[in-house]
C-alpha positions as CSV (number, residue, x, y, z in Angstrom):
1,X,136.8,94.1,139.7
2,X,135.2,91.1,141.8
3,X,132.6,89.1,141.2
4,X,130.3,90.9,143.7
5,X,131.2,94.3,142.6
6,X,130.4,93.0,138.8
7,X,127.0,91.9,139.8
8,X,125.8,95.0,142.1
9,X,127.3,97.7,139.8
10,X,125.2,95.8,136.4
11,X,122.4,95.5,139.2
12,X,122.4,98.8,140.0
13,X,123.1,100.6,136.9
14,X,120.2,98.7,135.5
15,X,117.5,99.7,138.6
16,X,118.8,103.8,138.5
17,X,117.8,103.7,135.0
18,X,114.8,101.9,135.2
19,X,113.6,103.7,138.1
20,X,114.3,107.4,136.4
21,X,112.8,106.4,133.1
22,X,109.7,109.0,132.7
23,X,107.7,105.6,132.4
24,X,107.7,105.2,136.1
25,X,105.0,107.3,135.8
26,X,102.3,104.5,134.9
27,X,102.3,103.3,138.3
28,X,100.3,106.6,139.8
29,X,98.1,106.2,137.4
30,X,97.8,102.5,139.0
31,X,97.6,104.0,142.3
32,X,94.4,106.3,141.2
33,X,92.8,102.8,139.8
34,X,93.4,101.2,142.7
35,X,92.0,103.6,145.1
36,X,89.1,104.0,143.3
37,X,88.4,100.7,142.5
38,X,89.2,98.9,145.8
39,X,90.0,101.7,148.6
40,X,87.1,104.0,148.3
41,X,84.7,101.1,148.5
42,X,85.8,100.0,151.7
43,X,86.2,103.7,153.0
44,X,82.2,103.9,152.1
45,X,81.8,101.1,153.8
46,X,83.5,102.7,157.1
47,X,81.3,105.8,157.3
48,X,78.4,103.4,156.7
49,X,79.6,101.3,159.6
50,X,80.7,103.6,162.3
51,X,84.7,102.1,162.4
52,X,87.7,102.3,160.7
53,X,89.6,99.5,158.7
54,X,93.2,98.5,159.5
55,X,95.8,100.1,157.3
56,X,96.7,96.7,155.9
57,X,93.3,95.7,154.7
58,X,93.2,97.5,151.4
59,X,96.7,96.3,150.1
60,X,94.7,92.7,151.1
61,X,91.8,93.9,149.0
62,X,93.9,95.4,146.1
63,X,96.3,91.6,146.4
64,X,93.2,90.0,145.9
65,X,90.8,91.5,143.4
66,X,90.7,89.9,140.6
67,X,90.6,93.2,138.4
68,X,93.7,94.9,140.3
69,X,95.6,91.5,139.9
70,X,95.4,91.6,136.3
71,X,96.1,95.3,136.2
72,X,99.2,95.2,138.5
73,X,101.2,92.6,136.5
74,X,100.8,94.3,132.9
75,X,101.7,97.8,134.6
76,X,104.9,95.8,135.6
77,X,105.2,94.6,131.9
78,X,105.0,97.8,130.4
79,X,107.8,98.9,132.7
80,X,110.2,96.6,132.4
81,X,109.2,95.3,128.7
82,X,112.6,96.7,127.3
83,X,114.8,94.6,129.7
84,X,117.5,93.2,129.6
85,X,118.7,96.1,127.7
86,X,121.0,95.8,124.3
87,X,122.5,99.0,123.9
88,X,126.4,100.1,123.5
89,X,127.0,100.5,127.3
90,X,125.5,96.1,127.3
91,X,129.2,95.3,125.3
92,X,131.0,97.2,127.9
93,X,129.4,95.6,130.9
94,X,129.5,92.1,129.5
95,X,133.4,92.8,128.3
96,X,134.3,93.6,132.0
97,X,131.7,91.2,133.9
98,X,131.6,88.3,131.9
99,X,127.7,86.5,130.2
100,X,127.3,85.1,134.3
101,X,128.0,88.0,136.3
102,X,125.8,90.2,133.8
103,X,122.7,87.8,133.9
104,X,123.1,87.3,137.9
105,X,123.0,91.0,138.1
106,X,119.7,91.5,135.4
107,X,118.5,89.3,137.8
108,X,119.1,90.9,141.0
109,X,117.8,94.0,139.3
110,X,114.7,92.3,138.6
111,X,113.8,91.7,142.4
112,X,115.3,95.4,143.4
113,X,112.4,96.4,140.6
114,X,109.7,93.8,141.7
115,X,110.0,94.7,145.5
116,X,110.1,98.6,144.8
117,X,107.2,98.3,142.6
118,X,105.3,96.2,145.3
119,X,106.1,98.6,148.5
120,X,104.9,101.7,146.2
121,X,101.8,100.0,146.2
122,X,101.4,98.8,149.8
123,X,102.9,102.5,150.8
124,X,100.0,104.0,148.7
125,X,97.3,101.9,150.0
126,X,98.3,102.7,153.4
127,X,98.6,106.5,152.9
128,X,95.0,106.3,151.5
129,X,93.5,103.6,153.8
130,X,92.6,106.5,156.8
131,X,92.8,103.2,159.0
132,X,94.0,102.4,162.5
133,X,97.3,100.2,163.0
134,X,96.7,96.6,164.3
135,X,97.2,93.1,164.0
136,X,93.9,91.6,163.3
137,X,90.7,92.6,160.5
138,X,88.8,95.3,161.5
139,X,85.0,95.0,162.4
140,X,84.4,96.4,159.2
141,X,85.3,93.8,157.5
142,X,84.4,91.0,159.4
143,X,81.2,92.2,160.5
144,X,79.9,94.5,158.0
145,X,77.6,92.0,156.4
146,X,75.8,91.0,159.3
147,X,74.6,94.4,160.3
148,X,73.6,95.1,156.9
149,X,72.9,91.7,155.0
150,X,71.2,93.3,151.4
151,X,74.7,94.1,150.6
152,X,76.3,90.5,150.8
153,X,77.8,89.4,147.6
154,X,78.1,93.1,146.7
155,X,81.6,93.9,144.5
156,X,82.8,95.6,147.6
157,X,82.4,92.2,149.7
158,X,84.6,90.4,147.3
159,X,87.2,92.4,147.4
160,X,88.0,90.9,151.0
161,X,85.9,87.8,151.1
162,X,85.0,85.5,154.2
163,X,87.7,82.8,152.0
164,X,90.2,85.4,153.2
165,X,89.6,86.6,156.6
166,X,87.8,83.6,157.9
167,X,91.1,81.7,157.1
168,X,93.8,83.4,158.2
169,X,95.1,86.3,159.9
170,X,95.8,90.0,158.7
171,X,99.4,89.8,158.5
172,X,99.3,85.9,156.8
173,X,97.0,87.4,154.0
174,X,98.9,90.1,153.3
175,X,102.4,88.4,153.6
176,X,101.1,85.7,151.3
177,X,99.6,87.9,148.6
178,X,103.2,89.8,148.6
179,X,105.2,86.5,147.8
180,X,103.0,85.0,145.4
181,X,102.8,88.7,143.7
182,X,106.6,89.2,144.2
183,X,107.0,85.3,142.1
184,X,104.4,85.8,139.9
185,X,106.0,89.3,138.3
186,X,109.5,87.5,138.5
187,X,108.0,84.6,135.9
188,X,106.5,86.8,133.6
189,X,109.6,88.8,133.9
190,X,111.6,86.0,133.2
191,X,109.7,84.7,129.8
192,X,110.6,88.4,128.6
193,X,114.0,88.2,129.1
194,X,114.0,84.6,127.5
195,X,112.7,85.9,124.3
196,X,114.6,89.2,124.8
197,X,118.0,86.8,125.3
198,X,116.7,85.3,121.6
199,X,116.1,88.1,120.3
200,X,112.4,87.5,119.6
201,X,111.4,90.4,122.1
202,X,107.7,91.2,120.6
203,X,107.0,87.3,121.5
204,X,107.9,87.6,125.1
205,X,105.8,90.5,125.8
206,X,102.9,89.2,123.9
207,X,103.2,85.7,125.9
208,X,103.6,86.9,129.3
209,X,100.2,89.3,128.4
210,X,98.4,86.2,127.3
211,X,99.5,84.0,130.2
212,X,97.9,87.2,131.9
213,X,94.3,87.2,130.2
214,X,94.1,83.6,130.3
215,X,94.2,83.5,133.9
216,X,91.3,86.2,134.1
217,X,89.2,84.5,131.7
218,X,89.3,81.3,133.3
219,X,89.3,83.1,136.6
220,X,86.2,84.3,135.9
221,X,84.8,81.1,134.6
222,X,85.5,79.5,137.8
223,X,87.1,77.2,135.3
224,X,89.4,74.3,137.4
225,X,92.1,75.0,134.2
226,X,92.6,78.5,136.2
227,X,94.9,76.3,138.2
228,X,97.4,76.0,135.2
229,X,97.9,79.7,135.1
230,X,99.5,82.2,137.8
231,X,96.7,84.6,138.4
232,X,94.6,82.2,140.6
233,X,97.7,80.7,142.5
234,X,98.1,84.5,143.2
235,X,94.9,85.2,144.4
236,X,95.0,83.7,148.0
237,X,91.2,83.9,149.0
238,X,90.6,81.5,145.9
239,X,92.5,78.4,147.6
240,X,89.6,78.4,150.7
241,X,86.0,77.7,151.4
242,X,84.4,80.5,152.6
243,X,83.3,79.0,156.5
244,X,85.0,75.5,156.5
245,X,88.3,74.9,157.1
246,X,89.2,73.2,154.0
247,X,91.4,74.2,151.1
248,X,90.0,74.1,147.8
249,X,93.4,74.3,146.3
250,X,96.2,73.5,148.7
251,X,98.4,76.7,148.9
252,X,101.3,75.2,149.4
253,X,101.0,73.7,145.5
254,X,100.9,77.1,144.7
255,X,104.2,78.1,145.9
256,X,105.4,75.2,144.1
257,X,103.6,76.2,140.6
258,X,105.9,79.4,141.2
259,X,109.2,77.8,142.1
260,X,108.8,75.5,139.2
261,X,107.9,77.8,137.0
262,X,110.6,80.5,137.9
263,X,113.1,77.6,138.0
264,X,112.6,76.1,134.5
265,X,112.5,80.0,133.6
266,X,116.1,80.1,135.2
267,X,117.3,77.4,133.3
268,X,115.8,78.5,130.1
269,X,117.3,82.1,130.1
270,X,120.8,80.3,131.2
271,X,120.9,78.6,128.0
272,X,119.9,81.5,126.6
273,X,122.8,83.4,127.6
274,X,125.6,81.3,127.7
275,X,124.2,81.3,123.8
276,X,123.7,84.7,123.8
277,X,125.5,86.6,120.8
278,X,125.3,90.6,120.7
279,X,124.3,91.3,117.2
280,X,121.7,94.2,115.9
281,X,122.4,96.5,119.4
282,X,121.6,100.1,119.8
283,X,125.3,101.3,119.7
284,X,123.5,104.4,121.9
285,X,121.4,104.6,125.0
């Protein structure tokens, strides 16, 4: 067996178990919190208004509310919280594949798992979003305050702020909040699998949840530490002013933050494995 087949087949055993697993479930109840907390404001908004949104605009909204952002990644948690798996079947793979070829495909199962998770939810905000296809924001967004001004600085307003669609387009904003989303599961997937490789697995789950809360609380705070945690480099409304052309927090140190982060996670879980000894496995699935 090559090394490719190695990887895909550990890859891809890995993904049809973790995508049949009856936990999969969790993310429609996800969806349901997501359309009522973000979609169905915005839909209010459009029979208020007189036009619809753009199909795009509530994955935007969802990418970028600070509630759904905190949901989103501990859904993701929960679901792959038991990875890398140690069972019976782990000594098999890692007998015919080798520590590498297993770890590179845990890895590439990782990303299959991230980007299905994340097109499930851009799929079910677009199914939802009764919108019209286009390339820019609708009027709805962009506009809606100034016919009806009472309502500015409402929740719904902040879930697609003037930092967001007076600073880029449509397709930038949601393009944006898919990669940083996409590297910011990958890190906190990748401090579970350290402590998972270590066999401290409790600790990894309980320290990618903290990294979580702290970035809401400080989020919240406006706090400038919010920097030091993913959930604000995620959040790509929170890096501009809200008329001015001017970055509060240059974007581009936020793809860094994540490449860092995910490569000194890389290394880490390297070590990890090359040290990795298979002791205290389920011997069954």
């Amino acid at each position: 067996m090559n090394k490719i087949r190695c990887i895909w087949s550990v890859a891809r055993t890995e993904y049809l178990r973790w995508i049949t697993n009856p936990r999969i479930i969790i993310v429609g109840v996800l969806l349901v919190f997501m359309k009522t907390l973000a979609v169905t404001p915005l839909l209010e908004r459009t029979v208020k208004f007189g036009e619809k949104l753009n199909i795009l605009e509530p994955f935007a909204a969802i990418g970028n509310s600070g509630m759904l952002v905190m949901l989103m990644p501990c859904v993701f948690l929960i679901l792959i919280s038991d990875y890398p798996k140690m069972t019976g079947s782990t000594l098999f793979f890692v007998g015919r594949t080798g520590k590498t070829n297993w770890f590179l495909g845990q890895l590439i199962f990782l990303i299959m798992a991230i980007l299905t998770f994340l097109v499930i939810v851009l799929l079910g905000s677009i199914l939802v979003s009764k919108g019209e296809m286009g390339m820019n924001w609708s009027n709805t967004v962009t506009k809606y305050e100034s016919r009806f001004p009472n309502e500015a600085g409402s929740f719904t307003s902040q879930l697609l702020p003037s930092n967001l669609y007076n600073q880029m387009s449509l397709l930038s904003a949601v393009g944006q909040t898919l990669i940083l989303m996409l590297m910011y599961l990958f890190m906190l997937s990748l401090i579970i699998y350290f402590f998972k490789l270590i066999h401290i697995q409790s600790f990894g789950l309980f320290a990618a949840i903290f990294i979580v809360a702290a970035g809401v609380m400080t989020c919240s705070l406006k706090s400038p530490s919010m920097w030091v945690f993913p959930m604000a480099n995620t959040i790509v409304w929170l890096h501009y002013e809200e008329v001015l052309s001017k970055q509060v927090f240059p974007i581009w140190c936020s793809y860094t933050y994540f490449i860092t982060a995910i490569a000194v996670g890389l290394t880490l879980n390297t070590i990890a494995v090359i040290r990795l000894q298979f002791y205290n496995i389920e011997l069954v699935e």
